[in-house]
C-alpha positions as CSV (number, residue, x, y, z in Angstrom):
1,X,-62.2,5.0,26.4
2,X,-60.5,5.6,29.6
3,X,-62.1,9.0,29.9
4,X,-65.5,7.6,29.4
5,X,-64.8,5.7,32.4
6,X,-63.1,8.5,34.7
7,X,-65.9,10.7,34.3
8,X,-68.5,8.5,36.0
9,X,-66.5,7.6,39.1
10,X,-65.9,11.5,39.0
11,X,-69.3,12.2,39.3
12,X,-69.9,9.5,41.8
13,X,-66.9,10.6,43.8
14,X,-68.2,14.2,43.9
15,X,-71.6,13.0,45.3
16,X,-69.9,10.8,48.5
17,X,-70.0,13.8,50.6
18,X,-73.7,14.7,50.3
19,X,-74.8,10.7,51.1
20,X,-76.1,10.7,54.1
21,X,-75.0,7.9,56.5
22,X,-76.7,6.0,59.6
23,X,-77.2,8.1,62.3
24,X,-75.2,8.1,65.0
25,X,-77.8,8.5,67.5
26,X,-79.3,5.1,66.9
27,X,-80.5,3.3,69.6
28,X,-78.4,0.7,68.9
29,X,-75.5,2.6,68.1
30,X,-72.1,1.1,68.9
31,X,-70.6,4.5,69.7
32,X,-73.4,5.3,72.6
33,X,-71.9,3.9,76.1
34,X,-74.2,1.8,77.2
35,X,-74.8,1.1,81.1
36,X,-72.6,-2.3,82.2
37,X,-74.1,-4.4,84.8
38,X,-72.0,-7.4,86.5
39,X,-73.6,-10.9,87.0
40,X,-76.1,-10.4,89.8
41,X,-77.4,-7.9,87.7
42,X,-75.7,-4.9,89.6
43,X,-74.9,-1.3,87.8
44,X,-71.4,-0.1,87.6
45,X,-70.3,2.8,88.4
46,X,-70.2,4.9,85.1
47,X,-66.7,5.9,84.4
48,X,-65.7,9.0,82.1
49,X,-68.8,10.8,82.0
50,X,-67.1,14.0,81.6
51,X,-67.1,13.4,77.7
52,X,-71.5,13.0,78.0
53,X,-73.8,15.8,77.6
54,X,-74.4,18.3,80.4
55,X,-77.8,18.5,80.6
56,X,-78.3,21.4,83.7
57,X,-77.3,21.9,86.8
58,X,-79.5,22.8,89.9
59,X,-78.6,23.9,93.3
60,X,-80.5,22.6,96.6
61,X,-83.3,21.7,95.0
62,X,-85.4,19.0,97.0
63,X,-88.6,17.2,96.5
64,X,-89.7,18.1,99.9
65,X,-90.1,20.6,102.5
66,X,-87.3,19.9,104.7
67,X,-84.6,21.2,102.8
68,X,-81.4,22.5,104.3
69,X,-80.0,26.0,104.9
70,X,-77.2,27.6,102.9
71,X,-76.8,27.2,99.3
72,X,-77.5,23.0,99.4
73,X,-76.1,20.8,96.8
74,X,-74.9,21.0,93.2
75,X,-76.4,18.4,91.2
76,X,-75.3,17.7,87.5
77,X,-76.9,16.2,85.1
78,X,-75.1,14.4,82.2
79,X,-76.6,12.1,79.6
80,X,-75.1,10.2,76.9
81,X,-74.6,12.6,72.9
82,X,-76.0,9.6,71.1
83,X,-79.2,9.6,73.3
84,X,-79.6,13.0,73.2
85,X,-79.6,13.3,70.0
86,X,-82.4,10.8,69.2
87,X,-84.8,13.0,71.7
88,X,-83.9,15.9,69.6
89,X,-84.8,14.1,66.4
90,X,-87.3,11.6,67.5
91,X,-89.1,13.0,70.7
92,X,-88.2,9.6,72.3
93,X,-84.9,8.9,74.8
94,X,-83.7,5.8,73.1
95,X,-83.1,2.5,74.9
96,X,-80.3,2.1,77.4
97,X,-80.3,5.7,77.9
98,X,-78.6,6.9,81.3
99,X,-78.6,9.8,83.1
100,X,-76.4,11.2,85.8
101,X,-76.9,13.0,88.6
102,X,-73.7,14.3,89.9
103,X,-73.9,15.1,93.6
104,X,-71.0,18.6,94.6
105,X,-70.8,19.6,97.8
106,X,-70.8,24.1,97.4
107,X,-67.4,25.3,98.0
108,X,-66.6,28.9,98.9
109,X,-63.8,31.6,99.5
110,X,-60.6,29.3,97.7
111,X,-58.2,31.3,95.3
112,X,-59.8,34.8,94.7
113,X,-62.9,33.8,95.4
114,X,-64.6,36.2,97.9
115,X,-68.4,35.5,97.1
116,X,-70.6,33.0,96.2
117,X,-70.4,29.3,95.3
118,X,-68.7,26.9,93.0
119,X,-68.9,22.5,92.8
120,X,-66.6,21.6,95.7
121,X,-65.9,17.7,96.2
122,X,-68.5,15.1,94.1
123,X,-70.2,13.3,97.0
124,X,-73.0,11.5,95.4
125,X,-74.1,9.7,92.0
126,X,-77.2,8.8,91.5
127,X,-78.5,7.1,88.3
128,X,-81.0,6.2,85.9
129,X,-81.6,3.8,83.1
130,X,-83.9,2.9,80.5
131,X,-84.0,-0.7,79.1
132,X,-87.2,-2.2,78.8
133,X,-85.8,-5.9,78.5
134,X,-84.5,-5.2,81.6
135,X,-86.7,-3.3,83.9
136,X,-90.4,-4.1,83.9
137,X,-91.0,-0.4,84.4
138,X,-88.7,-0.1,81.4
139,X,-86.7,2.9,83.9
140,X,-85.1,1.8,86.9
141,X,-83.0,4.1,89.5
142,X,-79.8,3.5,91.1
143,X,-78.0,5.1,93.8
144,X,-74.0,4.8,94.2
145,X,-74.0,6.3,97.8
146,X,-73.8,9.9,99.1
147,X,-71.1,11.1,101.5
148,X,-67.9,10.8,98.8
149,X,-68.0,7.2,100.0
150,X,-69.1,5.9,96.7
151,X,-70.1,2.1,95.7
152,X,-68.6,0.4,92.7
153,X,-72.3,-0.9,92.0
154,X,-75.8,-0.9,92.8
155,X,-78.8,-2.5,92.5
156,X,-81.7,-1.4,91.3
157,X,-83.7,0.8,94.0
158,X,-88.0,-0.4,94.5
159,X,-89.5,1.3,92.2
160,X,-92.4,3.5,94.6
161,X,-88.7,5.1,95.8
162,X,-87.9,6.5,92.3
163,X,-89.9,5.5,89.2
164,X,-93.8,6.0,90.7
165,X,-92.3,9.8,91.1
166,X,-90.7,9.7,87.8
167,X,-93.8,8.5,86.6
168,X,-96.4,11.2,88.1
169,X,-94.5,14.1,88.1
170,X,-91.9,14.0,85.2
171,X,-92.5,15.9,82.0
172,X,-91.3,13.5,79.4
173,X,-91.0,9.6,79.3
174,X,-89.7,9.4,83.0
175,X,-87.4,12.1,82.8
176,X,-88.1,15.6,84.2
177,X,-87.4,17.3,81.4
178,X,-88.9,20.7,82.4
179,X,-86.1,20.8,85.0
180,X,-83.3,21.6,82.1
181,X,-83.7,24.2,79.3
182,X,-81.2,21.9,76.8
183,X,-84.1,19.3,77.1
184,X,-87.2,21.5,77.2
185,X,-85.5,23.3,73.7
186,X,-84.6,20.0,72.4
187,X,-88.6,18.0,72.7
188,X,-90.0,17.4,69.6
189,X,-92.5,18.7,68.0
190,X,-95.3,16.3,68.2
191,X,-94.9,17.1,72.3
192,X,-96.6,19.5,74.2
C-alpha cells in the first residue's frame, strides 16, 4: 500500500520542474522596481540602477544642429529586466516602466590610456516613466539636473518639452527604440 502511494507523488515530484510559473516580467510584478514619487507627486532619484538593463549607449548625439565640438557626452541607457522582458515577449513596455538616461562627461589620457575616450564623472540623469493612472499622456519626463549637481527629485517636465517629441519621432510606444540594437532585436513580431 505504501508503494502505491509513493509512486504518484513520485511522478508528480518529477513533473515540478517542467511547470511553468508566473512570469516574472509581469506588469505587476513585485520584483520590478517601480519609480517612487514623494507626496507632491515628485520623482525620486532612482538609486541602484547599476543592477537594470543596459539598453545602449550613444555619444554626442543631439536633437539639433548646435551640437558641441569634441567627442560630447556619453549617455546610458538603463531600463528595468522585468520591463524588458515583457517588450520582448509582448511587443508592449509594461506599466511603470522607467528608463534612464545616464549623463558621462568623456574622459581621456588617465592610467594607460593614450587615445580615445571612456565615461568620466556622471553629470546628468534624465528620466522617463510610463503610468497611465498617472500621466495623462500615460509617459511623462523628468530631469534630475545636469552639471554633477543632481536633485533628489523632480517634477514632471510639460509635456511639448519631452513627450510631443517622444510622440512624433520615437519608434515604439514613446520610446526611441531604433536608437538601441537590444530594443530593435528585442520588438516583437506583430511590429514593423
Amino acid at each position: 500500500m505504501r508503494a502505491f502511494l509513493l509512486l504518484p507523488i513520485a511522478a508528480l515530484l518529477a513533473t515540478l520542474p517542467f511547470v511553468e510559473s508566473r512570469s516574472s516580467s509581469a506588469p505587476d510584478s513585485p520584483s520590478m522596481p517601480l519609480p517612487q514619487f514623494d507626496s507632491s507627486g515628485s520623482l525620486l532619484r532612482p538609486r541602484n540602477f547599476d543592477h537594470w538593463l543596459f539598453v545602449g549607449s550613444n555619444i554626442g548625439m543631439t536633437y539639433s544642429d548646435d551640437h558641441p565640438q569634441g567627442p560630447g557626452e556619453f549617455h546610458n541607457v538603463y531600463t528595468q529586466p522585468e520591463a524588458f522582458d515583457a517588450y520582448r515577449t509582448t511587443g508592449k513596455f509594461p506599466e511603470k516602466t522607467t528608463f534612464l538616461l545616464v549623463v558621462y562627461q568623456p574622459a581621456q589620457k588617465a592610467s594607460i590610456n593614450k587615445g580615445g575616450y571612456f565615461e568620466g564623472e556622471m553629470t546628468g540623469l534624465a528620466v522617463s516613466v510610463k503610468d497611465s493612472s498617472r500621466f495623462k499622456e500615460g509617459w511623462a519626463y523628468f530631469t534630475f539636473g545636469e552639471g554633477g549637481d543632481l536633485a533628489e527629485n523632480a517634477k514632471a517636465l510639460p509635456a511639448p518639452m519631452c513627450f510631443s517629441c517622444h510622440d512624433q519621432h520615437a519608434d515604439d510606444d514613446h520610446v526611441f527604440v531604433q536608437f538601441h540594437t537590444i530594443l530593435r532585436s528585442a520588438r516583437h513580431k506583430s511590429l514593423p
